[in-house]
Backbone as CSV, one residue per row, in Angstrom:
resi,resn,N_x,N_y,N_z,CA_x,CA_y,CA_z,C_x,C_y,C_z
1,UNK,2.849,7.509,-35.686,1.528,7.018,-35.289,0.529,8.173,-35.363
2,UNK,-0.675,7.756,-36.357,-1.348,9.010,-36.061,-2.207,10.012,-34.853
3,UNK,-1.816,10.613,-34.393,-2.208,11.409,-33.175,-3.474,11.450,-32.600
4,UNK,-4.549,11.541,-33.680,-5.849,11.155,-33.502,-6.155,9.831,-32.633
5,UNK,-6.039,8.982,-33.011,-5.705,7.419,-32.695,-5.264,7.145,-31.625
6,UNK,-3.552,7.739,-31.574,-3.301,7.496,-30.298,-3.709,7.961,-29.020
7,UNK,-4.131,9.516,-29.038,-5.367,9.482,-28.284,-6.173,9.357,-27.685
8,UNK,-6.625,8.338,-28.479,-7.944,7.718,-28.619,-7.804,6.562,-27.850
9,UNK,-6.458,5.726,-28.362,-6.890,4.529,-27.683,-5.821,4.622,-25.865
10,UNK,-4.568,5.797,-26.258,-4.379,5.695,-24.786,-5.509,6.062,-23.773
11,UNK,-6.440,7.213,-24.310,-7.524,7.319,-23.266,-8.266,5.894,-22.683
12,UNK,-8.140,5.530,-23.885,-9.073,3.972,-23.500,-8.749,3.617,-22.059
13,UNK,-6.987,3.353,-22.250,-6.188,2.823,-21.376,-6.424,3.086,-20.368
14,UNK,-6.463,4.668,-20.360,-6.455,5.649,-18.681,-7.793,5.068,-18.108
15,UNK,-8.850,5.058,-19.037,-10.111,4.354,-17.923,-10.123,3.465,-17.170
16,UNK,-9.431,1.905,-18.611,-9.085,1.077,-17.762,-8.654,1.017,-17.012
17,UNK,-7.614,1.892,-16.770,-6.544,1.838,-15.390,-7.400,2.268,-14.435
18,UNK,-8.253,3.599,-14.462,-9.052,3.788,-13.567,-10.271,3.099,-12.972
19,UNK,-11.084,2.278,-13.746,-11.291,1.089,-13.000,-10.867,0.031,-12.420
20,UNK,-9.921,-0.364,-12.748,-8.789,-1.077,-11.895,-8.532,-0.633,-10.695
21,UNK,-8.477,0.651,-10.603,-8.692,0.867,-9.179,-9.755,1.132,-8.097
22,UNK,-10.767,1.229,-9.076,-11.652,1.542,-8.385,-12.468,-0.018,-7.830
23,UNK,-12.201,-1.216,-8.530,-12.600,-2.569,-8.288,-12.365,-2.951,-7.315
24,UNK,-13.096,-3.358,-6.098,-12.531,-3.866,-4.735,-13.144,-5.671,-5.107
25,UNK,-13.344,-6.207,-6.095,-14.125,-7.883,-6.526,-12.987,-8.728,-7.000
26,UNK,-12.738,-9.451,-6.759,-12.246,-10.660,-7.236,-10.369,-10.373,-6.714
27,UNK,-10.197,-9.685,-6.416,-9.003,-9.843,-5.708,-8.285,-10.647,-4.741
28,UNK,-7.114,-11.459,-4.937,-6.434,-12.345,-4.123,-5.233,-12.132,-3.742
29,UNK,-4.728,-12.123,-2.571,-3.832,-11.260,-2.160,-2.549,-12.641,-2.136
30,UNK,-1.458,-12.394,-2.852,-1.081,-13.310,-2.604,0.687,-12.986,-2.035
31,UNK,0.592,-11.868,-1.822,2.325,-11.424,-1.012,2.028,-10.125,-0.143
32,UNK,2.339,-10.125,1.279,2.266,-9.201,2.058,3.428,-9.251,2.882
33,UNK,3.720,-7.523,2.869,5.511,-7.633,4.189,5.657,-5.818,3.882
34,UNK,6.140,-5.500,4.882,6.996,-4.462,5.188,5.387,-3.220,4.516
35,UNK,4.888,-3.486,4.960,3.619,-2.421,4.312,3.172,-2.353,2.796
36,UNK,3.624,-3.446,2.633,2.890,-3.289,0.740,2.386,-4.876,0.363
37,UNK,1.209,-4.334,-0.558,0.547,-5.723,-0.321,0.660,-5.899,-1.769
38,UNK,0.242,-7.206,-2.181,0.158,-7.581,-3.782,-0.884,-8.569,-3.698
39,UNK,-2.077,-7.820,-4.846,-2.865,-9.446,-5.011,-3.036,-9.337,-6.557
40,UNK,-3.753,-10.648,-7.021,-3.977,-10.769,-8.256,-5.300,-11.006,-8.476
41,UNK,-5.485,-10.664,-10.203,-7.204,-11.851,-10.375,-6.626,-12.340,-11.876
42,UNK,-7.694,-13.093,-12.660,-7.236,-13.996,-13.832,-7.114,-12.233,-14.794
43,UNK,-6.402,-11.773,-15.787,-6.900,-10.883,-16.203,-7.960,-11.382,-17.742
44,UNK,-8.507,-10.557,-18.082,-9.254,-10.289,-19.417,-8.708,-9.932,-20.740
45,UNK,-7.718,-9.738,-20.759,-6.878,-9.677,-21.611,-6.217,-11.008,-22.907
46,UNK,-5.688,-11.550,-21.658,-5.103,-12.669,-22.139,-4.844,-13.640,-21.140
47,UNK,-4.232,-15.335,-21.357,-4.593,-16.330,-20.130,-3.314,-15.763,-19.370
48,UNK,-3.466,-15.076,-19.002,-2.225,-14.945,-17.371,-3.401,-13.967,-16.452
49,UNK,-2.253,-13.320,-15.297,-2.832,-12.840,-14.503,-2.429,-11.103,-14.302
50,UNK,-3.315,-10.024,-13.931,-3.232,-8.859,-13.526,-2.841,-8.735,-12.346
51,UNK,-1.851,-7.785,-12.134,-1.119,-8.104,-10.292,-1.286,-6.606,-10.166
52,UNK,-2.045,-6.394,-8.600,-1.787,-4.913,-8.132,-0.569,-4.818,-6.809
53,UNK,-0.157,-4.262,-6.876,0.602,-3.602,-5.793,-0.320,-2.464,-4.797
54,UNK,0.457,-2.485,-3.667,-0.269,-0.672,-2.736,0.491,-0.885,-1.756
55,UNK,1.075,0.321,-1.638,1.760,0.620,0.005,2.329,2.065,-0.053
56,UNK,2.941,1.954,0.768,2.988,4.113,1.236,4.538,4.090,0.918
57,UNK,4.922,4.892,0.068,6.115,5.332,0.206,6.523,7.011,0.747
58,UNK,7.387,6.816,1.343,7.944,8.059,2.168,8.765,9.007,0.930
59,UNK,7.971,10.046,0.563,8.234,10.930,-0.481,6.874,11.738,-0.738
60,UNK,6.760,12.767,-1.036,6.153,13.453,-2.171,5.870,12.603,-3.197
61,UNK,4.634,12.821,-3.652,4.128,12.258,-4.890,4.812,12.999,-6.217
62,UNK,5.769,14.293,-6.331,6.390,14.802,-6.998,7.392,13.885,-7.464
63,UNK,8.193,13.953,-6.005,9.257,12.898,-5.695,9.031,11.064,-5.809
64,UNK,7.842,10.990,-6.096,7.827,9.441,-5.899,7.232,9.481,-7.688
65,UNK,6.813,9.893,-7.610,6.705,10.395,-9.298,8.362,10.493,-10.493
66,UNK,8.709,11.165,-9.597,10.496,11.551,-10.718,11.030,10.287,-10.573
67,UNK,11.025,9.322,-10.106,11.965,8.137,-9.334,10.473,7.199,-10.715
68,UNK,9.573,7.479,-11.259,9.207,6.097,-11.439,8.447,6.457,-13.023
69,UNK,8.658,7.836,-13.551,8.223,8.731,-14.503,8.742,7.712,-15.645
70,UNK,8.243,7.324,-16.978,8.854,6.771,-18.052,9.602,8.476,-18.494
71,UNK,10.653,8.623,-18.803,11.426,9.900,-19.102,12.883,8.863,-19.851
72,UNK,13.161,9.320,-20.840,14.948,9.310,-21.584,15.681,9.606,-20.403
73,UNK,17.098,8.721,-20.230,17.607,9.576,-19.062,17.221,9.443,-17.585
74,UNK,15.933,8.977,-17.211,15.396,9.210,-16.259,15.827,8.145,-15.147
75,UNK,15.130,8.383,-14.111,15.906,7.791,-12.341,15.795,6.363,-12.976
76,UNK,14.529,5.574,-13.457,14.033,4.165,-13.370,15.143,3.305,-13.611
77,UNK,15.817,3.367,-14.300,16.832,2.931,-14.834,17.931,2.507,-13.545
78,UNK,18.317,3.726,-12.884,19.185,3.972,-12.468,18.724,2.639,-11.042
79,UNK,17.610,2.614,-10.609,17.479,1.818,-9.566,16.559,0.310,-9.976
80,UNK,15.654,0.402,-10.811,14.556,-0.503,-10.839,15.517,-2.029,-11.642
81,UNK,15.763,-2.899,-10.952,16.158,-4.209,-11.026,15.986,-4.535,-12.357
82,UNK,15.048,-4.534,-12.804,13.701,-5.060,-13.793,13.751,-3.834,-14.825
83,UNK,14.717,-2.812,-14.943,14.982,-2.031,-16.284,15.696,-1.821,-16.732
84,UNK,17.151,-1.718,-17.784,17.998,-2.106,-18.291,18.300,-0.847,-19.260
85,UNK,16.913,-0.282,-19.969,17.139,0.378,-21.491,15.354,0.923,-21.614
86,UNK,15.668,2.540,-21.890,14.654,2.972,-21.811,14.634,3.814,-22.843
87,UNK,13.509,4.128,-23.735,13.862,5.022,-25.308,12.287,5.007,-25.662
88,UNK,12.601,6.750,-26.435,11.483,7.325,-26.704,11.152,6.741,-28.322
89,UNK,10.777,6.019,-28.692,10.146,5.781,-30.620,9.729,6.356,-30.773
90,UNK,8.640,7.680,-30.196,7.871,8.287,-31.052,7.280,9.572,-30.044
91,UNK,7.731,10.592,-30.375,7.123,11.972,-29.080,5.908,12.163,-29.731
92,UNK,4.749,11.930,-29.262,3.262,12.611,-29.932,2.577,13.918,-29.646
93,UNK,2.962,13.964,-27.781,2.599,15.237,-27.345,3.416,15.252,-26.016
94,UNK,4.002,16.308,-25.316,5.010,15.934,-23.579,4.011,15.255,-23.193
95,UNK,2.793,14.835,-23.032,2.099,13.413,-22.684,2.256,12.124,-22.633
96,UNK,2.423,11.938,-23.837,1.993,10.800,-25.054,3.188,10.470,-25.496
97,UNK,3.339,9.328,-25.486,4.835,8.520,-26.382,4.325,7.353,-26.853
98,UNK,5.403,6.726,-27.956,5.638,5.217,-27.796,6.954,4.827,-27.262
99,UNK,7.058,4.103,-26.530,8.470,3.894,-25.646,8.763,2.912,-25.600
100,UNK,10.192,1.871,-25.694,10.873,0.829,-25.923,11.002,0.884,-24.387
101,UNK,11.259,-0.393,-23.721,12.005,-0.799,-22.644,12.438,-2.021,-22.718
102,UNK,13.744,-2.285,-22.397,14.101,-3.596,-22.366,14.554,-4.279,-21.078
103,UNK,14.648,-5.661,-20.669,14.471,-5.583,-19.145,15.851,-6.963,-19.741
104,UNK,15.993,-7.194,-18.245,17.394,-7.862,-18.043,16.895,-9.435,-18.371
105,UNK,17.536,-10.505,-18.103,16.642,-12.158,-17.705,16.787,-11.617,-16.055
106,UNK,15.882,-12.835,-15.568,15.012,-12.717,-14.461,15.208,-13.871,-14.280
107,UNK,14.592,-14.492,-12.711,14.395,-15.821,-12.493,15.516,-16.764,-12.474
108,UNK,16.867,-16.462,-12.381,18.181,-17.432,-12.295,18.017,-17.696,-13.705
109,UNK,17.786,-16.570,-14.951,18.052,-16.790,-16.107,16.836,-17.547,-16.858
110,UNK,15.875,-17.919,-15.790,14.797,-18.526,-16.954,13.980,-17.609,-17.492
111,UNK,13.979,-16.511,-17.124,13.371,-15.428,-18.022,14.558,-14.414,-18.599
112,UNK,14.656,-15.480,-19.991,15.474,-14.219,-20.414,14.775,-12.993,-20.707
113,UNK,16.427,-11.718,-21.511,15.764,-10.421,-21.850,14.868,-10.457,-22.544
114,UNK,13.496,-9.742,-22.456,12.481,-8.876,-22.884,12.130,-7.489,-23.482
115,UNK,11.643,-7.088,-24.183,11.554,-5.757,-24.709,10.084,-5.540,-24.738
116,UNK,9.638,-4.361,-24.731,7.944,-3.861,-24.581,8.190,-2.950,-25.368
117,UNK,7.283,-2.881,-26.043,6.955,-1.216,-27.119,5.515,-0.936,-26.710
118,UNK,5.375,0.337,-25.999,4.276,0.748,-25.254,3.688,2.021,-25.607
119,UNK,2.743,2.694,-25.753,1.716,3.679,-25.903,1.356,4.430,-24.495
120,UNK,2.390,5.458,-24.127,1.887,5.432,-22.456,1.467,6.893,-22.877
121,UNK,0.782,7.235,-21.654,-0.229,8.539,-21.089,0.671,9.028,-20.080
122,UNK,0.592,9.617,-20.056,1.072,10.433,-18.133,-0.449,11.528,-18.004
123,UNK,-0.725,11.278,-17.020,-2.299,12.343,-16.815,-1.880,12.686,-15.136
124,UNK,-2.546,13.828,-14.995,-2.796,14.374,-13.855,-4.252,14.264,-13.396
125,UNK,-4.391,14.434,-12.001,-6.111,14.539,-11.528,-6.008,15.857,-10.329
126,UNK,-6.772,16.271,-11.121,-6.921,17.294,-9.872,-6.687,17.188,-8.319
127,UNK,-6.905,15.758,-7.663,-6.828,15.562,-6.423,-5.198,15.169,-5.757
128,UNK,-4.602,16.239,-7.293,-2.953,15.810,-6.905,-1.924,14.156,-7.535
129,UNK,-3.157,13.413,-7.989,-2.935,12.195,-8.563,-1.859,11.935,-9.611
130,UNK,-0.645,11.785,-9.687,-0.227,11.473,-11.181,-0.077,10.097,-11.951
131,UNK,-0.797,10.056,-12.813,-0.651,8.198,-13.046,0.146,8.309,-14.447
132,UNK,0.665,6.563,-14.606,1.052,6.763,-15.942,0.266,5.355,-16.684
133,UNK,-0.043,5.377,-18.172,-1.069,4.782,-18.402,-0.593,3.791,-19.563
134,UNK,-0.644,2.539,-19.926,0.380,2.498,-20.875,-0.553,0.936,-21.294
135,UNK,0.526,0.339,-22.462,-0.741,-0.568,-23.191,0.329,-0.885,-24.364
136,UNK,0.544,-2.046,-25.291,2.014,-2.301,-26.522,0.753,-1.697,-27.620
137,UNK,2.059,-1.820,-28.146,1.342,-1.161,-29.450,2.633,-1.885,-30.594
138,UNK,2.177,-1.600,-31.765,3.379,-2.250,-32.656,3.980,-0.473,-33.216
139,UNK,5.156,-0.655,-33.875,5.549,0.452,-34.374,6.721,0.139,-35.274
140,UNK,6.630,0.851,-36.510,7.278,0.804,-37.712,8.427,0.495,-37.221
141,UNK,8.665,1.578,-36.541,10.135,2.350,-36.316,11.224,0.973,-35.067
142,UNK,10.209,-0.013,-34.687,10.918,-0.462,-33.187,10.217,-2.213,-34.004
143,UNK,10.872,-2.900,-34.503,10.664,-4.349,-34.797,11.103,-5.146,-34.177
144,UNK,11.269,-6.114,-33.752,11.357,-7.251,-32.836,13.109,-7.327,-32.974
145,UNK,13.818,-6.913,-31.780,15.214,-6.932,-31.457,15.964,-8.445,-31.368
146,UNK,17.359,-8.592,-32.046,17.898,-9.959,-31.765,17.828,-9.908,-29.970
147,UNK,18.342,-10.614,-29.636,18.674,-11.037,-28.052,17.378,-10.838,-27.205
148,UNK,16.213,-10.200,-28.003,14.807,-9.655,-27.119,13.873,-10.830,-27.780
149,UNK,13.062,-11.318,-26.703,12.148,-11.296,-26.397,10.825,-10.317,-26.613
150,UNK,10.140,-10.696,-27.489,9.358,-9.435,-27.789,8.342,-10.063,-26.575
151,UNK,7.688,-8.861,-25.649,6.228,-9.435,-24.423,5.438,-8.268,-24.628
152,UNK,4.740,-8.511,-24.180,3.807,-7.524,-24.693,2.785,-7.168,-22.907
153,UNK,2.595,-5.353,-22.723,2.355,-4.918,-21.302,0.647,-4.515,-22.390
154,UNK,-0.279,-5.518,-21.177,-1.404,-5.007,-21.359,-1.558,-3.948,-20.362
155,UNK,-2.762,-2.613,-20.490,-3.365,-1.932,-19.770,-3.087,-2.041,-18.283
156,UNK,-1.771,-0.871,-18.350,-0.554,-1.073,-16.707,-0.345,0.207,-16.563
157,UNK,0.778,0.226,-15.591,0.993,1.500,-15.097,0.573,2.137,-13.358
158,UNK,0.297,3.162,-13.324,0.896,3.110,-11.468,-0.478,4.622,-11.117
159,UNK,-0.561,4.868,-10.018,-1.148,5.933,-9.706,-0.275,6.411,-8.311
160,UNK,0.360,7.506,-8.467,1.341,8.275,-7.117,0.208,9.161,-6.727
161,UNK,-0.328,8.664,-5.359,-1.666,9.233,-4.889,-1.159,9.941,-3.489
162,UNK,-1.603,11.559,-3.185,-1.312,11.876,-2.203,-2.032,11.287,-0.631
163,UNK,-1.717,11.818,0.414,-2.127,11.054,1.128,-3.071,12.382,2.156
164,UNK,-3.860,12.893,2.275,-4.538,13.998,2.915,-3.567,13.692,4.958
165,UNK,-3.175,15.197,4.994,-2.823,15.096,6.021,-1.087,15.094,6.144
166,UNK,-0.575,14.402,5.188,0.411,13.219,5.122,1.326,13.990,3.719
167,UNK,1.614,15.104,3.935,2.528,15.935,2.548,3.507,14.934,2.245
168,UNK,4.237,14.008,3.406,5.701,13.733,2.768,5.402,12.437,2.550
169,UNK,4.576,11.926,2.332,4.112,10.430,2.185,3.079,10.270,0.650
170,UNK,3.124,9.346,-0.444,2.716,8.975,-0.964,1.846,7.402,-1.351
171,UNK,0.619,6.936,-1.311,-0.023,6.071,-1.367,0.404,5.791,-2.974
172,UNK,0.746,4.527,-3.409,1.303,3.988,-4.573,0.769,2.923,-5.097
173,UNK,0.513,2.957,-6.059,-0.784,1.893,-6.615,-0.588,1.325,-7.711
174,UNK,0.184,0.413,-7.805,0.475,-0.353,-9.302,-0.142,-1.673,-9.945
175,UNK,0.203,-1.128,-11.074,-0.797,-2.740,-11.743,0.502,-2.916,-12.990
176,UNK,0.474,-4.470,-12.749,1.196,-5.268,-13.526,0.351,-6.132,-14.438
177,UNK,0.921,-5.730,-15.873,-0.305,-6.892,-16.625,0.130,-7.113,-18.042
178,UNK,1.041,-8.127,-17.775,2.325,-8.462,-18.700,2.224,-9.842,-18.989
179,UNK,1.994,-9.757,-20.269,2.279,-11.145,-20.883,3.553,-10.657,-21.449
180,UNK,4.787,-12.456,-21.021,6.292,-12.331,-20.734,6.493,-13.199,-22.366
181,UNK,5.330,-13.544,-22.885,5.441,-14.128,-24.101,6.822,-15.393,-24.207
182,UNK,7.009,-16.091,-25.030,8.191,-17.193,-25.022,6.825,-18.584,-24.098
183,UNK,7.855,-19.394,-24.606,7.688,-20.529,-23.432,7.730,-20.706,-22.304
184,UNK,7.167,-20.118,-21.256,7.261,-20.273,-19.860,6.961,-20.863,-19.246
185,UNK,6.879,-21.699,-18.387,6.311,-22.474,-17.041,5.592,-21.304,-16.430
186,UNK,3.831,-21.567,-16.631,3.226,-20.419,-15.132,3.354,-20.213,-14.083
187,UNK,4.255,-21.612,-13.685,4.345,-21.034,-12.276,5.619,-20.120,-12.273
188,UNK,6.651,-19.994,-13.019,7.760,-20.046,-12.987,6.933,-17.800,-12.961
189,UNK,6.433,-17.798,-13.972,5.485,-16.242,-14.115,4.695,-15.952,-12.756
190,UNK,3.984,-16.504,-12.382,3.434,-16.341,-11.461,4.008,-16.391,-9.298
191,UNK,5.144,-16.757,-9.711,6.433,-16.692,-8.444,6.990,-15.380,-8.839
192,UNK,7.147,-15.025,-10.061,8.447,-13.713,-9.988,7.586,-12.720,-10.357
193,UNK,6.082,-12.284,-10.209,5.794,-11.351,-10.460,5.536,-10.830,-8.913
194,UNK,5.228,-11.473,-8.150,4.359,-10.926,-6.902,6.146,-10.987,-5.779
195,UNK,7.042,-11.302,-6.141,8.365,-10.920,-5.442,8.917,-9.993,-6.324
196,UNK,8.620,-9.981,-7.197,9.221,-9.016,-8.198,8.679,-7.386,-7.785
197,UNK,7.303,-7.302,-7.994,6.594,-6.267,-7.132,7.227,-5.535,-5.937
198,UNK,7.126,-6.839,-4.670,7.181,-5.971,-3.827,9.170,-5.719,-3.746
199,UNK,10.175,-6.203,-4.297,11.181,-5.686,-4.388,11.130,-4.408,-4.945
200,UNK,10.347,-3.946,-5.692,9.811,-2.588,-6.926,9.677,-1.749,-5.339
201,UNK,8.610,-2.153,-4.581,8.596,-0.980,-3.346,10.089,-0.348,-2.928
202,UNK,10.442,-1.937,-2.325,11.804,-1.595,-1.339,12.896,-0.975,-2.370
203,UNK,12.948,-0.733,-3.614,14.120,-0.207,-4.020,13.571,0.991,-4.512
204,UNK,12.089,1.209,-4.386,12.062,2.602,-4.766,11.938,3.774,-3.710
205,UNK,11.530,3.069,-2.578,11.619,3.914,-1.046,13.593,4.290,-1.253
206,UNK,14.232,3.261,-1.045,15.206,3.879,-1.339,15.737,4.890,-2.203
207,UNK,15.795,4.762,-3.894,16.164,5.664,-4.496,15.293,6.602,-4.431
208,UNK,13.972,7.118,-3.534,13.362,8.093,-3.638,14.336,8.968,-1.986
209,UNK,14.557,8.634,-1.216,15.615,8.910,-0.257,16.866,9.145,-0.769
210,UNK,17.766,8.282,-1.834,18.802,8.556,-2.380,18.715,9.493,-3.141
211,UNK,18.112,10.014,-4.001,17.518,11.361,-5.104,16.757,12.249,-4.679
212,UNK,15.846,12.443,-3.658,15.785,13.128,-2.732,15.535,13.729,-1.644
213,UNK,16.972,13.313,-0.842,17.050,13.492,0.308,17.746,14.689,0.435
């Protein structure tokens, strides 16, 4: 992929993401428990919906960072329900990738496996912030897998925000914005994203305690 380009359009991404957070309008909260909330709005993208997550996890933003980093090899795998197979297509810069993920079926099997080919960012902010920034992209090298589901992740990804005061605690900020592509029932999409979420908290408070404690 040419480097210029990609660039270009992951920056895009990172804005978007950063207005996304900065939007307090049109938000509907539609799952709250154990300190993490989830709401949605219609997204702009395409006809489904954008889902945020937020709640505090007990870790370092270092540590809550290594547990949720797109990395070969890396923790996500090892705990996140919802990840199966994780691979680098294309190193552009230690930034910048295109990255395969493939996810399990879902839903008592009505969502079967899925695969994403994504364009992600990892950026830092001075205020300690690490986000990761991500968006599909097509790629030579990664064509539509038998047994996959090709879906496609619009303008997603997470912000591990410190918390002033609060070293061992991290404020966590995710956005989901996934078209699951196939034939689906919406509601059937719209039930397993906002339980799907907040299970994403409770198993990552854990493996961030299990990895390091």
């Amino acid at each position: 992929m040419d480097p210029a380009l990609a660039a270009q359009m992951s920056e895009a991404v990172a804005e978007k993401m950063l207005q996304y957070r900065r939007d307090t309008a049109g938000w509907k909260i539609c799952r709250e428990g154990n300190g993490v909330s989830v709401s949605w709005r219609p997204s702009v993208e395409f006809p489904g919906n954008l889902y945020r997550g937020e709640g505090i996890v007990f870790g370092t933003p270092e540590e809550v960072w290594d547990c949720v980093k797109p990395a070969v090899g890396g923790l996500r795998v090892k705990w996140d329900e919802n990840v199966n197979g994780f691979e680098i297509i294309e190193s552009i810069t230690d930034t910048l990738c295109v990255s395969r993920t493939s996810t399990p079926s879902a839903a008592m099997k009505l969502i079967s496996p899925r695969d994403f080919v994504d364009l992600v960012l990892i950026k830092r902010y001075e205020d300690g912030t690490i986000s990761s920034n991500a968006s599909h992209v097509e790629h030579p090298l990664c064509p539509p897998k038998p047994g996959f589901v090709r879906g496609f992740n619009h303008p997603c990804g997470c912000f591990c925000e410190p918390l002033p005061g609060e070293p061992t605690k991290t404020h966590l900020v995710t956005f989901f914005h996934t078209d699951l592509s196939g034939y689906l029932p919406q509601n059937v999409v719209e039930s397993f994203f906002p339980r799907s979420m907040t299970r994403f908290y409770a198993n990552l408070q854990k493996a961030v305690k299990q990895f390091h404690d």
